[in-house]
C-alpha positions, 0 to 999 in steps of 0.5 A: 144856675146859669145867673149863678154863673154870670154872678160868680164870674163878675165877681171873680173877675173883680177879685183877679183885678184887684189882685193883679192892681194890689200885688208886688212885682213878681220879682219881690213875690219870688224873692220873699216866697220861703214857705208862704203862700203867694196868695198870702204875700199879696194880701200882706202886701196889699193890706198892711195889716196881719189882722185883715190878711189873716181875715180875708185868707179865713175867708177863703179857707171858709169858701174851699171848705164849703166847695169841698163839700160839695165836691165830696158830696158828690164824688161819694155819690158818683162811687155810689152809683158806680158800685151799685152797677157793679163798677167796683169791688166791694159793692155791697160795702159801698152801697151800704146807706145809713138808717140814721142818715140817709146817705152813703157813708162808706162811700163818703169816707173813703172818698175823705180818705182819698182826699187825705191822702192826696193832699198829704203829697203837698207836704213831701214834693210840691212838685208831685202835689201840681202836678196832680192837680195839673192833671185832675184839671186836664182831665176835666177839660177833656170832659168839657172838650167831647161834647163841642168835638163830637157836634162839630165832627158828626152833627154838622154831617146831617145825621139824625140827631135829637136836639132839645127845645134850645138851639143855636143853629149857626152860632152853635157852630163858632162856639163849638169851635171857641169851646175846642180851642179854648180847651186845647190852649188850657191842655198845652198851658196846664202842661208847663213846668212850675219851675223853669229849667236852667240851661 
């Protein structure tokens, strides 16, 4: 998992380069953007070609399918659980586990569902849309952000605490804070308004 990571990154890296290398000024992104997607002007611009822009863009449409995947996988598991605790109504619709298939379809549907419904909000105010995503970003941040916060505010005052076999000792300290700030910059960036105001 962590080389995973390392691997991922160099080669998202790399992407964002040659994006950033091969993409127009923003000027002529904004002016020919009437409906497109930017990430579609970029390739177009890049490539020259509608055959290898129409293949790299089903390349990432394979990639956010198979992370969608995962991601209602695991979403219909958490709501899962969380009906089997008694969390949520409806429990014993919710626990329900296919015979057939060993899984928790109900759960794995109205998790679909909800996925549906959400990105049907892109089609009517894309505004609405960002701003959701924008949100579900933050959301994450702030659960990344607990961790760091809690070992700087209480673990550094010699309390009693159970670390594991792994420790970073004083270098633990700088990257709780680098943790704490990085995610404060992404809550104040996340916050910006898509379109600027006039005045």
């Amino acid at each position: 998992m962590v080389w995973s990571v390392f691997i991922n990154g160099a080669m998202g890296f790399v992407w964002v380069i040659t994006l950033l290398y091969v993409s127009p000024d923003l000027n002529t992104v904004l002016a020919e953007n009437n409906g497109a997607a930017t990430i579609v002007i970029i390739l177009s611009a890049a490539f020259k070609s509608l055959g290898a822009t129409i293949f790299v863009e089903l390349l990432l449409i394979y990639i956010g399918t198979v992370a969608s995947v995962g991601l209602t996988a695991s979403a219909s598991r958490m709501m899962w659980a969380f009906a089997r605790d008694k969390g949520f109504p409806f429990q014993q619709f919710l626990t329900h586990i296919s015979q057939k298939w060993q899984v928790p379809v109900n759960a794995i549907v109205i998790i679909v569902i909800i996925q549906m419904l959400i990105g049907t909000i892109n089609f009517g105010n894309t505004t609405a849309f960002q701003a959701i995503l924008s949100l579900a970003t933050i959301a994450i941040l702030f659960t990344y952000l607990v961790p760091p916060a809690l070992m700087l505010l209480y673990a550094r005052r010699n309390m009693k605490i159970q670390y594991g076999p792994f420790r970073l000792r004083r270098f633990g300290i700088f990257l709780n804070l680098v943790s704490c700030g990085f995610t404060f910059l992404f809550f104040v960036l996340l916050n910006f308004p898509s379109v600027q105001a006039p005045y």
